[in-house]
NUNUTI-602258 format. One record per residue: x, y, z of N, C-alpha, C, O, CB in turn. Coordinates in steps of 0.2 Angstrom, whole numbers, m for minus. Glycine has a CB too. Layout:
ROTOR   n_c1   n_c2   n_c3  ca_c1  ca_c2  ca_c3   c_c1   c_c2   c_c3   o_c1   o_c2   o_c3  cb_c1  cb_c2  cb_c3
ROTOR      X      Y      Z      X      Y      Z      X      Y      Z      X      Y      Z      X      Y      Z
...
***
This chain:
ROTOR   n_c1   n_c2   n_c3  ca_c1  ca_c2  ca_c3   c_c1   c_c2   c_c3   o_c1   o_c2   o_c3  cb_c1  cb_c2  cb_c3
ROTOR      4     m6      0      0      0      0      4      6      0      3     11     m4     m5      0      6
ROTOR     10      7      5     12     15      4     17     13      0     13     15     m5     15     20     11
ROTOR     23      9     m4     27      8     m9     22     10    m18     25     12    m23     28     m2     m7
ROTOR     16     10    m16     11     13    m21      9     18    m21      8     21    m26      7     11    m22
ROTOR     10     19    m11      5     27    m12     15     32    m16     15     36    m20      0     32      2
ROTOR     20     29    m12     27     34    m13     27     31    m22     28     37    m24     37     31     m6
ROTOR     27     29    m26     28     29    m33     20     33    m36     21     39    m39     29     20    m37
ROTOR     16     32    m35     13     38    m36     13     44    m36     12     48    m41     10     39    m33
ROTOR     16     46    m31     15     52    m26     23     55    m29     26     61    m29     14     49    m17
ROTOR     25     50    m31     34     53    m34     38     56    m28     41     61    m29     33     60    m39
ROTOR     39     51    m22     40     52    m16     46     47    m17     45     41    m18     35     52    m10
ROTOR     54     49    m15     59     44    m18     58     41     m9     60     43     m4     69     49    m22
ROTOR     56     37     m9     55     32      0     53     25     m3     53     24     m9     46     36      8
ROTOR     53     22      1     53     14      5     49     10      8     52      9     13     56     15      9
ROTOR     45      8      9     40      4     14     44     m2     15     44     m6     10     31      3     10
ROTOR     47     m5     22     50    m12     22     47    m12     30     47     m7     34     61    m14     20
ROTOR     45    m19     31     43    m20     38     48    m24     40     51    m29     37     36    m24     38
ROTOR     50    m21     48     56    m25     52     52    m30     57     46    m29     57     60    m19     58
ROTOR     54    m34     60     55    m38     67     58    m36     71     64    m36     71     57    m44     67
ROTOR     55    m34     75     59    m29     82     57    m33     87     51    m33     88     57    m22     85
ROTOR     60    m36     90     59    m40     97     58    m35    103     63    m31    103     64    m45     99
ROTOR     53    m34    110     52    m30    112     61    m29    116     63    m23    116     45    m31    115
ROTOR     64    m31    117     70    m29    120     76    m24    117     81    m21    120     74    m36    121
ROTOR     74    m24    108     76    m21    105     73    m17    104     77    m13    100     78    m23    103
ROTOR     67    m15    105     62    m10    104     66     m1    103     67      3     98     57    m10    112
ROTOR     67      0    111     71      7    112     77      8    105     77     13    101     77      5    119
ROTOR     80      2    105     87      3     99     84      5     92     87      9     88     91     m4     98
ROTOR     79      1     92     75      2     83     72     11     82     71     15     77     66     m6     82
ROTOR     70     12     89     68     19     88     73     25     90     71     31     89     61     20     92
ROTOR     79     24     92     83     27     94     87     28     84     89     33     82     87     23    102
ROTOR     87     22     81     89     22     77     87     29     70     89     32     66     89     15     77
ROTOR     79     28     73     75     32     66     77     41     68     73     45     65     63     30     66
ROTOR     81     42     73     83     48     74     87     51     69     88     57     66     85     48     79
ROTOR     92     45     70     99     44     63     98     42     59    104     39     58    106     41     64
ROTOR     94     40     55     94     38     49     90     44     45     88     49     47     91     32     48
ROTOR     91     42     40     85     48     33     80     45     35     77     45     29     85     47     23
ROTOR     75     42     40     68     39     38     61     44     38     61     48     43     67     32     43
ROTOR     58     44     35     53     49     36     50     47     44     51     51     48     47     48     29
ROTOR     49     41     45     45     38     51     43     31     52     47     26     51     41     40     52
ROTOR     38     30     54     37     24     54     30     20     57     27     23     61     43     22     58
ROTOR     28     15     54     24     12     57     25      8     64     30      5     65     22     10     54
ROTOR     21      7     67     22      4     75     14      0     73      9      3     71     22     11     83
ROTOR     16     m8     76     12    m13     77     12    m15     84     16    m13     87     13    m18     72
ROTOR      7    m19     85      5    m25     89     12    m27     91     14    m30     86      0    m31     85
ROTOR     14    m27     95     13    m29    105     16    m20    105     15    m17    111     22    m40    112
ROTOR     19    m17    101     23    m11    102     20     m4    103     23      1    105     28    m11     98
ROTOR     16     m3    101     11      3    101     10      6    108      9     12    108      4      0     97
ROTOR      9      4    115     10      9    119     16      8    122     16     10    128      6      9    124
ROTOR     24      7    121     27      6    121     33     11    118     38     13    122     25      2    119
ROTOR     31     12    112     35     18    109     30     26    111     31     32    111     35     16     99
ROTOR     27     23    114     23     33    114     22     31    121     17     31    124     13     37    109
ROTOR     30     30    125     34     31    131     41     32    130     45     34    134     34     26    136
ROTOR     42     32    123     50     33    118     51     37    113     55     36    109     52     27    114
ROTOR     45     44    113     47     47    106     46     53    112     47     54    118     41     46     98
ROTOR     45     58    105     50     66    110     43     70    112     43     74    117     55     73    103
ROTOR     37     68    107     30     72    108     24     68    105     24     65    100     30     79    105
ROTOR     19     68    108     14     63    106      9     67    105      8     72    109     11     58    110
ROTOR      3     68    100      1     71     97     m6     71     99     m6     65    102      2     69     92
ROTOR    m13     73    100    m19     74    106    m21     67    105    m22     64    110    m25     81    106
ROTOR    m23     64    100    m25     57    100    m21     55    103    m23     52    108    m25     54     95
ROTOR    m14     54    100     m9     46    104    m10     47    111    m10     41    114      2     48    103
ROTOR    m11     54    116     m9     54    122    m14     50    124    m13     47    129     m7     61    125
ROTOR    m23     51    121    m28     51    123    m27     45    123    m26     42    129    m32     54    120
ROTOR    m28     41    117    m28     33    117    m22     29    121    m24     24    123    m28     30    109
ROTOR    m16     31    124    m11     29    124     m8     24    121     m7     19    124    m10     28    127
ROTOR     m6     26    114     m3     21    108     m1     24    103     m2     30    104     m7     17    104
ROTOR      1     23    100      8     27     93      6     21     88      7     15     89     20     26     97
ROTOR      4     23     83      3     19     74      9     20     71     13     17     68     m5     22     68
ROTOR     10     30     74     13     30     68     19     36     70     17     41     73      7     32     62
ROTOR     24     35     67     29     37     69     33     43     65     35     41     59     31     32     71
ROTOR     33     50     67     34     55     59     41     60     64     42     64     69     23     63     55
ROTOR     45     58     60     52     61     59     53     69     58     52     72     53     54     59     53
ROTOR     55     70     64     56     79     62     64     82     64     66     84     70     49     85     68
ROTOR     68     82     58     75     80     63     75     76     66     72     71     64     76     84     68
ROTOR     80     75     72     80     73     76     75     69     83     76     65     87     83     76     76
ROTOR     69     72     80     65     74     85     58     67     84     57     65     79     61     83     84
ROTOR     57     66     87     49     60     86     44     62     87     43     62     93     48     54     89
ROTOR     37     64     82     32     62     86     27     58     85     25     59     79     30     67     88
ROTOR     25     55     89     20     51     91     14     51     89     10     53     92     19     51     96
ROTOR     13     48     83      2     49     81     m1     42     83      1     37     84     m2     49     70
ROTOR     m7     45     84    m12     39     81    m18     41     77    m23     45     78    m14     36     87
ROTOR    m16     37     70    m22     40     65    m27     33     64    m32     34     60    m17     42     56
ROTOR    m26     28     67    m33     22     70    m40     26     73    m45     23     73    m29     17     76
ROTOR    m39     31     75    m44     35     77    m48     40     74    m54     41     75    m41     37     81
ROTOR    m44     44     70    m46     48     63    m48     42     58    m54     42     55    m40     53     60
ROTOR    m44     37     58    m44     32     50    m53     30     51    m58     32     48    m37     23     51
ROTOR    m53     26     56    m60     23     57    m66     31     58    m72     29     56    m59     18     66
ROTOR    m65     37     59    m71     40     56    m71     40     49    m75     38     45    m71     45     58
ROTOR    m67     42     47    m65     40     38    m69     35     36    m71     36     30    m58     38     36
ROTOR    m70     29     38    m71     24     37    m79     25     37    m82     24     32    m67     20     42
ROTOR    m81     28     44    m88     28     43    m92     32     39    m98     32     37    m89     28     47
ROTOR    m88     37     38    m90     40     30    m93     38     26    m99     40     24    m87     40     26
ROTOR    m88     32     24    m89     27     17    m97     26     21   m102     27     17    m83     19     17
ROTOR    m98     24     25   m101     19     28   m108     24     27   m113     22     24    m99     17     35
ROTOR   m108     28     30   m115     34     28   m117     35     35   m123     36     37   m123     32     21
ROTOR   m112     34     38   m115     35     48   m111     41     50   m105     43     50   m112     26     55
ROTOR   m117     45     52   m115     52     56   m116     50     62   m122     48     64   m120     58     56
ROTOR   m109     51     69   m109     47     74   m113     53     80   m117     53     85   m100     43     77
ROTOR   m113     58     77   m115     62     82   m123     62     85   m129     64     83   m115     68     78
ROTOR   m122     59     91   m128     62     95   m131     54     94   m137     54     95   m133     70     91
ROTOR   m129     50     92   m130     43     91   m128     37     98   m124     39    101   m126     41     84
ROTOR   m130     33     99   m130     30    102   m127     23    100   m130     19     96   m135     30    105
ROTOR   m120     21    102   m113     15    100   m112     13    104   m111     15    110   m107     17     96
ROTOR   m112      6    101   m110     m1    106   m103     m3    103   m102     m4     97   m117    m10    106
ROTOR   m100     m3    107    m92     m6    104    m91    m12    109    m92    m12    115    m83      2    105
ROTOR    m89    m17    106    m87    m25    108    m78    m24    109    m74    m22    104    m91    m31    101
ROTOR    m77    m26    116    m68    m27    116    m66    m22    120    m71    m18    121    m64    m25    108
ROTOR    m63    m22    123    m59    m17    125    m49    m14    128    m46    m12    132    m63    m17    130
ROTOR    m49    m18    119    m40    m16    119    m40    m13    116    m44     m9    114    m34    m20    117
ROTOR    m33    m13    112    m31     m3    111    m35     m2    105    m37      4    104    m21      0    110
ROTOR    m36     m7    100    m41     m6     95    m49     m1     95    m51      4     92    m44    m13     92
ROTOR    m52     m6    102    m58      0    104    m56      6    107    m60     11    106    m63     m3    109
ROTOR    m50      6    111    m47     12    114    m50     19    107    m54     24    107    m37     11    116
ROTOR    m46     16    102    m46     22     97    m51     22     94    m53     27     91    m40     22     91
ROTOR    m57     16     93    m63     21     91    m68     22     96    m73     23     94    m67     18     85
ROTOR    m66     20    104    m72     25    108    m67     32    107    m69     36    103    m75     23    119
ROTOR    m62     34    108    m60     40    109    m61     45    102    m62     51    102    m52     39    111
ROTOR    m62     42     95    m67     45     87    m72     46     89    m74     51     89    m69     41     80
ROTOR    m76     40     92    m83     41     93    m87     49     97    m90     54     95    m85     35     98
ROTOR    m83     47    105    m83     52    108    m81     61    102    m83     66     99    m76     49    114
ROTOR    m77     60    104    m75     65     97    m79     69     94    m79     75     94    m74     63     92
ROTOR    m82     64     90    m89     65     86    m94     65     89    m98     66     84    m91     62     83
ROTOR    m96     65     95   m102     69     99   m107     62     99   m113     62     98   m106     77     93
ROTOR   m104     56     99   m108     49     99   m109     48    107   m105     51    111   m104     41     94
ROTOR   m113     44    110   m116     40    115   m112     33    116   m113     30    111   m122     39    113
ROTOR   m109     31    118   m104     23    118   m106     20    125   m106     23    130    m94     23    117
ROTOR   m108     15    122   m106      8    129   m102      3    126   m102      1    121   m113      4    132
ROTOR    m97      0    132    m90     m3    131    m90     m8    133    m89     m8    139    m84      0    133
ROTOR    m93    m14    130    m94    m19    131    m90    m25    132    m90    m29    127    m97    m18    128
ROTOR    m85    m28    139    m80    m34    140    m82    m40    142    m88    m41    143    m74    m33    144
ROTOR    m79    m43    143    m85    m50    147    m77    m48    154    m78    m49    159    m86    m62    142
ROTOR    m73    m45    152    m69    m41    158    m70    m35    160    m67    m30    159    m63    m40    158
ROTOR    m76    m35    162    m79    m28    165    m74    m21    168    m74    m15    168    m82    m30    171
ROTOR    m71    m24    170    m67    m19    174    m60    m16    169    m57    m11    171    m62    m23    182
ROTOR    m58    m20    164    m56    m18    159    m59    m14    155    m55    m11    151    m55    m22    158
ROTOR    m64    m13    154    m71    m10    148    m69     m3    155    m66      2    153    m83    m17    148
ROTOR    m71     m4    162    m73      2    166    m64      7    165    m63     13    165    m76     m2    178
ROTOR    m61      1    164    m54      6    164    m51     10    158    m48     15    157    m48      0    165
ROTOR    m55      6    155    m54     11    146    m59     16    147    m60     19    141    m55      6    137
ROTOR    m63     18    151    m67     23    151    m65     26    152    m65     31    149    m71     23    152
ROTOR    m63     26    160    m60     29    164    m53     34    164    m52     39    167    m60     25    167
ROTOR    m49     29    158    m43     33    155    m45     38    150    m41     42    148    m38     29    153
ROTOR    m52     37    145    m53     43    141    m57     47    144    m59     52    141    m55     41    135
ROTOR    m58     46    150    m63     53    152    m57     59    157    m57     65    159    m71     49    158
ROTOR    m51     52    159    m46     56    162    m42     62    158    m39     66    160    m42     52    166
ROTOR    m43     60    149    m39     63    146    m41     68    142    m39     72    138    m36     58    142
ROTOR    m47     68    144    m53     73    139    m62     74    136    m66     78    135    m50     73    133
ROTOR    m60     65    135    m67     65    134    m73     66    137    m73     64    143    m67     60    132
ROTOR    m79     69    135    m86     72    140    m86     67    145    m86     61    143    m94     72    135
ROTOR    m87     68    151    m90     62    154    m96     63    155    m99     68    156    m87     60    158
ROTOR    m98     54    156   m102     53    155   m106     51    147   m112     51    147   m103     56    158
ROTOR   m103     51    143   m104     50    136   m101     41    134   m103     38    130   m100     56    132
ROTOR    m98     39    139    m95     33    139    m98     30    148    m97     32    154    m85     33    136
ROTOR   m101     25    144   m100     17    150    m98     11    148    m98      8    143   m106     14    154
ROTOR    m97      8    154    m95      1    152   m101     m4    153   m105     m3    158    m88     m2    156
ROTOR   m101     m9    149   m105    m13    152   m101    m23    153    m95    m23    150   m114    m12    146
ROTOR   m103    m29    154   m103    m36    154   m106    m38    148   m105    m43    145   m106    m39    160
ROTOR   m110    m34    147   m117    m40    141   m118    m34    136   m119    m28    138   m127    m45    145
ROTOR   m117    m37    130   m121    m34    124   m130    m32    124   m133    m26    122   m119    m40    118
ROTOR   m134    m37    127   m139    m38    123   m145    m33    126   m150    m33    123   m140    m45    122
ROTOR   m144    m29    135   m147    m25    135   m147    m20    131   m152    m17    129   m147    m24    140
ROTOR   m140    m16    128   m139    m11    124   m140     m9    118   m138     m4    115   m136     m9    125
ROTOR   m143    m17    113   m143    m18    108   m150    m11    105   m149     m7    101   m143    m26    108
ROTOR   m155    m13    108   m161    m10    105   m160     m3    104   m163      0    100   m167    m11    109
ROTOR   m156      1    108   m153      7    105   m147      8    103   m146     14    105   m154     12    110
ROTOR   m142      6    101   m139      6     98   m138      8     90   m140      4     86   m138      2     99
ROTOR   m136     13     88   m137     15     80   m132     11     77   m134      8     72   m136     22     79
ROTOR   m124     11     80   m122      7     78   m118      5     80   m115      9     83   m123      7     75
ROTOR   m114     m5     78   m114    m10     82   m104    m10     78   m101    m10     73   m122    m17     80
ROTOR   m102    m10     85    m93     m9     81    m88    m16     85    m86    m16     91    m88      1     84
ROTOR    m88    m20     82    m83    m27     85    m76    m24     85    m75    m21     80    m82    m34     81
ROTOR    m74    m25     88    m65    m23     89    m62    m29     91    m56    m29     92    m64    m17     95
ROTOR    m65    m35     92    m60    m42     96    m58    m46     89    m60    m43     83    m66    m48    102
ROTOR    m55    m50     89    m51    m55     85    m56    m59     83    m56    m61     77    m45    m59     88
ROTOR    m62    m60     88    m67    m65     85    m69    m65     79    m69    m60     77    m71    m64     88
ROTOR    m71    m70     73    m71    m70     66    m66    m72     63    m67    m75     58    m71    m64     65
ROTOR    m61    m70     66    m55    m68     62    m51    m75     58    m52    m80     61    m50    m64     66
ROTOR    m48    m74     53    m47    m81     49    m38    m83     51    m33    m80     49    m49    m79     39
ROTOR    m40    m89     56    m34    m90     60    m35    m90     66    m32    m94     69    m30    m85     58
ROTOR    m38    m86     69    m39    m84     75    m40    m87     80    m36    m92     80    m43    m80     76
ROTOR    m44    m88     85    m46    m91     91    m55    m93     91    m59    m97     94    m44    m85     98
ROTOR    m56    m90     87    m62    m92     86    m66    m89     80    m69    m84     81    m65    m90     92
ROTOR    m65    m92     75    m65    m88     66    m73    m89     67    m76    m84     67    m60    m92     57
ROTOR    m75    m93     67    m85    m95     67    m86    m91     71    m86    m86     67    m89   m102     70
ROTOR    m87    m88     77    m91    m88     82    m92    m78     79    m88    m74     75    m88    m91     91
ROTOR    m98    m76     83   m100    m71     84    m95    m67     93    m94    m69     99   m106    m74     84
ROTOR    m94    m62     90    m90    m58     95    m95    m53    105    m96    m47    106    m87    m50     88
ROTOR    m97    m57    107    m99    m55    116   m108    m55    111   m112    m50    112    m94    m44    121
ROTOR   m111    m59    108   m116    m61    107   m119    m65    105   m115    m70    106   m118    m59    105
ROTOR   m125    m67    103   m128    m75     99   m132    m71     94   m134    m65     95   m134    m81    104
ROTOR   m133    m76     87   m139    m72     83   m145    m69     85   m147    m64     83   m142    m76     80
ROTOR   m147    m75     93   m155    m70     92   m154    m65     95   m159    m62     95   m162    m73     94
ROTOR   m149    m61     99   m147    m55    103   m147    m51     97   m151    m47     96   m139    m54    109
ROTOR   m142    m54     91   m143    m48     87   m148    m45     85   m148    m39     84   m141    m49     82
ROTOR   m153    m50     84   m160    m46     83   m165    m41     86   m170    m39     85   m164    m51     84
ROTOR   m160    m41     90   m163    m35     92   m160    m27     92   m162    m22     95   m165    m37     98
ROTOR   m155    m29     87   m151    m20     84   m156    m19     80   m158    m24     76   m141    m20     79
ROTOR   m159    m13     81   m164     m8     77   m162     m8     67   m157     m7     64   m164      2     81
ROTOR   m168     m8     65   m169     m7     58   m164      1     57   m164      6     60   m178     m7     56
ROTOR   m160     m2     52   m155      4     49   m150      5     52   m145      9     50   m157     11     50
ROTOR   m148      2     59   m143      1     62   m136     m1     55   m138     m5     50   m144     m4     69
ROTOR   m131      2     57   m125      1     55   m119     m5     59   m117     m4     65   m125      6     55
ROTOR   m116    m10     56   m112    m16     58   m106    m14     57   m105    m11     52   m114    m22     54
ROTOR   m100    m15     61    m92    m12     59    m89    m18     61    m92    m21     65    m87     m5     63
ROTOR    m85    m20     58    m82    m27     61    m73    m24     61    m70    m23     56    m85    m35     56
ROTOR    m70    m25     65    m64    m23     62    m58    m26     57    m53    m24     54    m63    m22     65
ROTOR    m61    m34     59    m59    m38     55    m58    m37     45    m63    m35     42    m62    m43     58
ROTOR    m53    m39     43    m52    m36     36    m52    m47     32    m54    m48     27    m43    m28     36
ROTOR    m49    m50     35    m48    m55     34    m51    m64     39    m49    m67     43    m42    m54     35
ROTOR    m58    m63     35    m60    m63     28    m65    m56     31    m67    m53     36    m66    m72     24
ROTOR    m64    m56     24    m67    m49     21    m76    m49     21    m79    m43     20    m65    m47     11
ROTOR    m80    m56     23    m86    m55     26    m86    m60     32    m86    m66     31    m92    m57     21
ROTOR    m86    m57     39    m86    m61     47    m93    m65     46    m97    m63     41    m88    m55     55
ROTOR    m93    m70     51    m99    m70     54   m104    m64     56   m110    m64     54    m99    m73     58
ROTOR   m101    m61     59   m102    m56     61   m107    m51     56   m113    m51     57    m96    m55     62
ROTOR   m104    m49     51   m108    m45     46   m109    m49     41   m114    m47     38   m105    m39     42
ROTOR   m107    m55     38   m114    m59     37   m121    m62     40   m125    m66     37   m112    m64     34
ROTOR   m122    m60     46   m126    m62     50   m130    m53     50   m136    m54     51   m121    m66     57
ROTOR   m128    m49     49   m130    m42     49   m132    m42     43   m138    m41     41   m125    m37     52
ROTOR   m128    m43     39   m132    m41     32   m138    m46     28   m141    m46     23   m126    m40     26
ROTOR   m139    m51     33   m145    m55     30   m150    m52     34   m155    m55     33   m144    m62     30
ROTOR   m149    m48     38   m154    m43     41   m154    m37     39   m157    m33     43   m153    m42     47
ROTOR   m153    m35     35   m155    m29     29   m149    m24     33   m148    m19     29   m165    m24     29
ROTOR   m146    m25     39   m141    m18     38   m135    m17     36   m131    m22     35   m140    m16     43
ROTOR   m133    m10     35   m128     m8     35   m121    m12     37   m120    m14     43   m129     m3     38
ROTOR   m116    m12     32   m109    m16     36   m103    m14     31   m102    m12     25   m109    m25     36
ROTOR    m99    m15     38    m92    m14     34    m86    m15     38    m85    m14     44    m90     m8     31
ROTOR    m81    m19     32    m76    m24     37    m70    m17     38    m70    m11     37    m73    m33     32
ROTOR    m65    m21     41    m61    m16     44    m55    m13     41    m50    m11     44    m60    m18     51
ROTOR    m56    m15     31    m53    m12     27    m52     m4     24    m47     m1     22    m54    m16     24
ROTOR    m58     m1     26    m59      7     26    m55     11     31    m53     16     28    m65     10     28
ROTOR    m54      9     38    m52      9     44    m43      9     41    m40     14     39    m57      3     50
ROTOR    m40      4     40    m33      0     37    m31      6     32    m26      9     32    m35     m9     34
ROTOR    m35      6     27    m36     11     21    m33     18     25    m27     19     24    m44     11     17
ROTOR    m37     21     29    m37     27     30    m30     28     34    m26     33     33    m42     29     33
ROTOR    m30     24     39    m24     26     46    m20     25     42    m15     28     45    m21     22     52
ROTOR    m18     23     36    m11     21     30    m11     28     29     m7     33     31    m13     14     22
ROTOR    m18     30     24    m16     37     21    m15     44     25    m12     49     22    m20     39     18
ROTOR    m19     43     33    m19     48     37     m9     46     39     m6     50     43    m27     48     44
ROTOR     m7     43     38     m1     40     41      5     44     35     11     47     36     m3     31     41
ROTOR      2     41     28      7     43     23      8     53     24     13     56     23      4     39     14
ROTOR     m1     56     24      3     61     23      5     67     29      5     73     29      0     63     17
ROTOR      5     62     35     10     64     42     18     62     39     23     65     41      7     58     50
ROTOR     18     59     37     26     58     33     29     63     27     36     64     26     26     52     31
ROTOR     25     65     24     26     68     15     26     76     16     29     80     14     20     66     10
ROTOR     19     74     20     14     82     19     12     84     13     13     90     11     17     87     21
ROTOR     10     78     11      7     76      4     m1     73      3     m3     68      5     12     70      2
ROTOR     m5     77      0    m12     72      1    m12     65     m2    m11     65     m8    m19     76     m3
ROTOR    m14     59      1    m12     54      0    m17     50     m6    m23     49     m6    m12     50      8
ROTOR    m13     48    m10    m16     45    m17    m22     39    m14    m20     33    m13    m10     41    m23
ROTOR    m25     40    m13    m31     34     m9    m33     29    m13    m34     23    m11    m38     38     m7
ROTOR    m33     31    m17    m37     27    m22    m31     20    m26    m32     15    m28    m41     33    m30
ROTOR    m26     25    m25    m19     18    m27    m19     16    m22    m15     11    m23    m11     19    m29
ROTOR    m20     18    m15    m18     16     m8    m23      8     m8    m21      3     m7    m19     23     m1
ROTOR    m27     11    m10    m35      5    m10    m35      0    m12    m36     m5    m10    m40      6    m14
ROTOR    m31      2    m20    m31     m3    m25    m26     m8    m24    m26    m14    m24    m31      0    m33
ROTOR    m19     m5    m21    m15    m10    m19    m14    m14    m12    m10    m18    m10     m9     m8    m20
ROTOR    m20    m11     m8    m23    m15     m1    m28    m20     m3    m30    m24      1    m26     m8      5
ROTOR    m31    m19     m9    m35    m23    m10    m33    m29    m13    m34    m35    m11    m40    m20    m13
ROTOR    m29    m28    m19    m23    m33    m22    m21    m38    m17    m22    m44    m17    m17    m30    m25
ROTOR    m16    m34    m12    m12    m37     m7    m19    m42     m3    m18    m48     m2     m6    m29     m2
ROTOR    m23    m41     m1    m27    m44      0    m30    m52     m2    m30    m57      2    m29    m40      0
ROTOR    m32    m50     m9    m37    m54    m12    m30    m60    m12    m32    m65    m12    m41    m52    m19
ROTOR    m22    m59    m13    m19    m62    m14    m15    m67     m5    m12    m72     m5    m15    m57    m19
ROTOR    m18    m64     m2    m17    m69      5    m22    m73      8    m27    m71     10    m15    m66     11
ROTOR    m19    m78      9    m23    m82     10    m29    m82     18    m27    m80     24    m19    m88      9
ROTOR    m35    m85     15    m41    m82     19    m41    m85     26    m45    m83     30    m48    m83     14
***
């Protein structure tokens, strides 16, 4: 995806993913000071991790406490997170205005972190739904200590009292997923709980692989709205590329070679 968005864009850079073991963590970012790199992406186990290692973090990164994305100034580092912007982007596509809406987000790691702190944002209603409660109460707790309205977020144990008002329904867990721990199953629900998310409600799943969950094929044989968590992937890429360039990011090549790279790994 950015190897397409930088030949596009006629940006002479690089896209190569490392293995950084966390012991080497410090060294690998101590390194992007002294090198030419524009910046960098930050993945899974390292994302709060480095935005305790860069020079300044940016109102999202601080909010959510996580670093996607890492942009070179000099010497200097600072800290984004565009997983939070990406996923409103996302719902764009989607045709959902979160404002003043009422959202059930399923999960509560650093994935839901960054879209209750969009939601919030956007003037939405959320309940944070874990089967570890006190984990769900603790990610609330840290976005309301960082800014967010309070009282705009709760937590709850169970999906299926908050379903009937819910506009719309956002998975953030691995559940689904192809590989995973549990690729069949439905994520903190059963079919017939689903039944009771309101006509026109909207479905997010964040999963990108396979590209229809249970999850939203179980939603879209109920006439609503869905979308997997390739819009979301799409965007934090481009809100990502042009924190690096300062360049408006070719989206539509970014798409086309996230969608390629896709259809070409196995499901």
């Amino acid at each position: 995806m950015h190897d397409a968005a930088f030949a596009a864009a006629g940006v002479p850079a690089r896209y190569a993913a490392l293995d950084v073991p966390p012991a080497e963590l410090a060294a690998a970012v101590a390194r992007l000071r002294a090198a030419p790199y524009l910046g960098a992406n930050v993945s899974v186990p390292h994302k709060e991790a480095v935005a305790r290692l860069v020079d300044e973090l940016t109102g999202a990164a601080r909010a959510v406490g996580a670093v996607n994305t890492v942009v070179r100034h000099g010497a200097r580092l600072v800290g984004h997170n565009t997983d939070a912007p990406g996923f409103l982007r996302g719902l764009a596509e989607l045709g959902f205005d979160p404002a003043g809406a009422g959202c059930l987000v399923l999960g509560a790691g650093g994935a839901a972190r960054a879209v209750v702190w969009a939601l919030l944002g956007a003037g939405a209603r959320v309940v944070v739904v874990n089967r570890d409660a006190a984990r769900a109460e603790r990610l609330v707790a840290d976005l309301e200590a960082a800014g967010a309205p309070a009282g705009r977020a709760t937590a709850a144990p169970t999906a299926a009292p908050h379903l009937p008002a819910a506009r719309l329904l956002v998975n953030t867990t691995s559940v689904g997923m192809a590989g995973g721990p549990d690729p069949d199953g439905l994520p903190l629900l059963t079919p017939a709980q689903l039944a009771a998310l309101p006509a026109g409600a909207g479905v997010v799943d964040l999963v990108y692989r396979p590209a229809l969950t249970p999850l939203l094929r179980a939603a879209a044989a109920r006439g609503h709205a869905t979308q997997n968590g390739l819009p979301m992937l799409l965007w934090q890429g481009a809100l990502a590329f042009e924190a690096w360039t300062g360049r408006p990011a070719p989206a539509a090549v970014m798409r086309e070679a996230l969608e390629r790279g896709l259809a070409g790994s196995p499901a």
